[in-house]
matplotlib code that plots the C-alpha trace (Angstrom):
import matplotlib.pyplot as plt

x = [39.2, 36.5, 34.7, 30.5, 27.5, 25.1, 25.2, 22.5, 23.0, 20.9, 22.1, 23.5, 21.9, 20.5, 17.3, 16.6, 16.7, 14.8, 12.9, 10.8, 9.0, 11.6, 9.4, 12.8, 13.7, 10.0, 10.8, 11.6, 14.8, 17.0, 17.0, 18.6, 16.5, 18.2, 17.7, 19.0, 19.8, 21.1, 24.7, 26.3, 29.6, 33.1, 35.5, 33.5, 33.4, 29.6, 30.0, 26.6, 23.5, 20.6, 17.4, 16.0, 14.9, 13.9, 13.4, 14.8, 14.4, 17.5, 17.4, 20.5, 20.5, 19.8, 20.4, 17.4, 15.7, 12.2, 9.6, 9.8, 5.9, 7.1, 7.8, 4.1, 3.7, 3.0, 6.4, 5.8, 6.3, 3.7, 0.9, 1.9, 1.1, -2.0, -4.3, -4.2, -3.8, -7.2, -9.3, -8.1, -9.1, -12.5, -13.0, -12.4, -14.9, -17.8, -16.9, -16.6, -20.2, -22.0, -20.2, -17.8, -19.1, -17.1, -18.7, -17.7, -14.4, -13.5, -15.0, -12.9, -9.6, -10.5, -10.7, -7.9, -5.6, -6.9, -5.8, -2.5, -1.7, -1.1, -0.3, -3.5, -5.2, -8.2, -6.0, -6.1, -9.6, -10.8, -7.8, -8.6, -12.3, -12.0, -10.0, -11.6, -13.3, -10.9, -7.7, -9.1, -9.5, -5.4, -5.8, -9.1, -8.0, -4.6, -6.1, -8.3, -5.4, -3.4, -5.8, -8.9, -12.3, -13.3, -10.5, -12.0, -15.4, -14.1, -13.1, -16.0, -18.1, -16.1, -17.0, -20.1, -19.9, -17.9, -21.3, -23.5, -21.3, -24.0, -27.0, -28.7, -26.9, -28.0, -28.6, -24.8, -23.4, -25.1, -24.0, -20.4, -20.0, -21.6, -18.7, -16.3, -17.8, -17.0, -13.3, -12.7, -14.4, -17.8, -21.0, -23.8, -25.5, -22.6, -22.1, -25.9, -25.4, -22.8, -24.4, -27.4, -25.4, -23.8, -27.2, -28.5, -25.7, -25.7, -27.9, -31.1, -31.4]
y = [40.2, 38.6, 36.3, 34.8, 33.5, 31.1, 27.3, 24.7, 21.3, 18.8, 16.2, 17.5, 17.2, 13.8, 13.6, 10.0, 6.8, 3.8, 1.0, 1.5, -0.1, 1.5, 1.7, 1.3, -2.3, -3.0, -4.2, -3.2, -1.4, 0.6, 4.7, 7.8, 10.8, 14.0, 17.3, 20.3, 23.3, 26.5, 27.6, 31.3, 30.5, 32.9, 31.8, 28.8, 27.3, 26.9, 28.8, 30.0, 27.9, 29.9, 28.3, 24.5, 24.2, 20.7, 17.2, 13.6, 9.7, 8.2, 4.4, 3.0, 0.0, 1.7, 5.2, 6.7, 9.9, 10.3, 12.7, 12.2, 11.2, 7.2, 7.3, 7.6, 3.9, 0.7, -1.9, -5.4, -6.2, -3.9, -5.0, -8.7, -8.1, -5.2, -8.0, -10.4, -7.9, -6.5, -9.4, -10.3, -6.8, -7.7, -10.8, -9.8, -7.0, -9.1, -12.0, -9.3, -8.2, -11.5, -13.9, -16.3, -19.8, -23.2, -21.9, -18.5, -18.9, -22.1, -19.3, -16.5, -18.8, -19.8, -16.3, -14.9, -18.2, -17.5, -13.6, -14.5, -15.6, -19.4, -19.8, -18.4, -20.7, -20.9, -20.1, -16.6, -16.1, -15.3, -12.8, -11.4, -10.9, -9.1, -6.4, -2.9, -2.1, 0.7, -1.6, -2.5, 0.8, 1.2, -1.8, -2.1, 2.0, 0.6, -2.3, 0.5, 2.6, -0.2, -2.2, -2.1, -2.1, -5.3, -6.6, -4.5, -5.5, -9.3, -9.0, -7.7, -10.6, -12.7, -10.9, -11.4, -15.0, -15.2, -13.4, -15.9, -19.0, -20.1, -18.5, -15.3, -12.1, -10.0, -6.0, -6.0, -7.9, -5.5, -2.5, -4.0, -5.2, -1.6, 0.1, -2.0, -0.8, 2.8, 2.2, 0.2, 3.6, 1.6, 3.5, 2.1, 1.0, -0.9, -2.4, -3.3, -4.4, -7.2, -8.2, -9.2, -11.1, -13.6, -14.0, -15.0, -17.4, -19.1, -22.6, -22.4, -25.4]
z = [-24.5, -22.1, -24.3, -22.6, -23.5, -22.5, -23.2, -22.9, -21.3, -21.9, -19.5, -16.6, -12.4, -11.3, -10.2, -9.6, -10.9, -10.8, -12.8, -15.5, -18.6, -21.4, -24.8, -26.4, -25.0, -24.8, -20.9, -17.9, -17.4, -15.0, -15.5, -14.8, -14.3, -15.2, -15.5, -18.3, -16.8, -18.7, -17.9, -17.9, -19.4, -19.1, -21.9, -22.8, -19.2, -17.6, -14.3, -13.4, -13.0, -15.2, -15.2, -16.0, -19.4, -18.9, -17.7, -19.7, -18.5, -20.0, -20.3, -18.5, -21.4, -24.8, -23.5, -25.6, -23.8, -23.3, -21.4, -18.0, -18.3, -19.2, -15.4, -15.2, -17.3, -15.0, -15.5, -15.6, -12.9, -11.2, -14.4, -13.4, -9.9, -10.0, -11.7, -9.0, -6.0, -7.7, -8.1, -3.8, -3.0, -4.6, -3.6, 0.3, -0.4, -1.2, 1.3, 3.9, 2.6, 2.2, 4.9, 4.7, 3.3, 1.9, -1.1, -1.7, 0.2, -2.3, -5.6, -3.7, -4.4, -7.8, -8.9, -7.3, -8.7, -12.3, -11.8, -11.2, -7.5, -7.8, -4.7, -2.9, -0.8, 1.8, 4.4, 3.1, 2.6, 6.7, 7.1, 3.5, 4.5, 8.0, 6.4, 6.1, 2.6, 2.6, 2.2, -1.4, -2.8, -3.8, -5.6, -7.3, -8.6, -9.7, -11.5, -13.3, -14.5, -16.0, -17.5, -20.0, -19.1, -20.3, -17.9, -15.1, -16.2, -16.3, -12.3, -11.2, -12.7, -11.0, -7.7, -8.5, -9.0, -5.5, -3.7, -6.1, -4.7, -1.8, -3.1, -4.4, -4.0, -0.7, -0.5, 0.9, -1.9, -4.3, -2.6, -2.3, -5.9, -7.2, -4.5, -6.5, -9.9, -8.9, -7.9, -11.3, -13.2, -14.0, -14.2, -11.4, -15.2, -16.6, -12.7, -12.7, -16.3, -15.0, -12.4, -14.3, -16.9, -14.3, -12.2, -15.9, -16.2, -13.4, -13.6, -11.4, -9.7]

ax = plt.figure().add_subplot(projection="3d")
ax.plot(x, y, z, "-o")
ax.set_aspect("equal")
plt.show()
């Protein structure tokens, strides 16, 4: 007697693998991304690939399975480094708008060093600010998905403080730091909002 059926496999074809932020180990691990696939089976032995029935991210350290949308989660290493690469994508926006001064290029650092990148100097600033505006929109949009709005809204005040570095902001500042505003998700209000809180700050001489 021929005895079949059909058996599921839950962990079965590689996909991938890779580094990710494993909500598990609460850090960044290795993982395997696998696939399950429904077998045809002839006297209990899978011989006939059916269809996929689904998708698991296996941590390659605790080997607990999750959705396949944790791939879709920033590590820490790519948070630690979108904060900085944000605010230097910013900050070459504006300078690239407003000029290059001693002012705004010494600002420019300052911001960029208190994001993250310690070892940004003013030997970066001129190459920084003849790049096209384009070159900052991967970064300033990363830096939007992976952090909060008041982090967002925190950077762009300190593009504003870069354009305010050697005097009042220009009509090209404005439009830059509002371009800025839309690829961090900020509404032209809440942009406009900012910009008139650190003009307010800042001491009139």
């Amino acid at each position: 007697m021929i005895i079949f059926g059909v058996s599921v496999f839950y962990i079965f074809g590689l996909i991938g693998t890779g580094q990710f932020h494993c909500p598990h180990c609460g850090g960044d691990r290795e993982y395997e991304h696998r696939t399950a696939r429904r077998f045809f089976t002839l006297f209990f032995l899978p011989v006939i690939p059916l269809d996929k029935v689904g998708e698991v991210v296996r941590c390659k350290t605790c080997r607990t399975k999750f959705d396949p949308i944790v791939l879709t989660r920033a590590t820490t290493a790519q948070l630690t480094h979108a904060l900085p690469a944000g605010m230097r994508a910013a900050a070459a926006v504006v300078l690239r708008a407003g000029g290059v001064s001693e002012a705004s290029a010494r600002a420019a650092v300052d911001a960029v060093r208190e994001a993250g990148a310690t070892d940004y100097d003013l030997a970066h600033v001129p190459t920084d600010a003849a790049q096209p505006a384009e070159f900052a929109v991967e970064p300033l949009r990363a830096l939007a998905a992976n952090f909060t709005q008041d982090a967002c809204e925190r950077q762009l005040a300190n593009a504003v403080r870069i354009a305010l570095a050697d005097g009042p902001l220009s009509q090209p500042e404005r439009d830059a730091i509002h371009w800025i505003a839309e690829q961090l998700r900020m509404t032209p209000a809440h942009a406009t909002g900012v910009i008139a809180t650190v003009e307010q700050s800042i001491p009139r001489s």
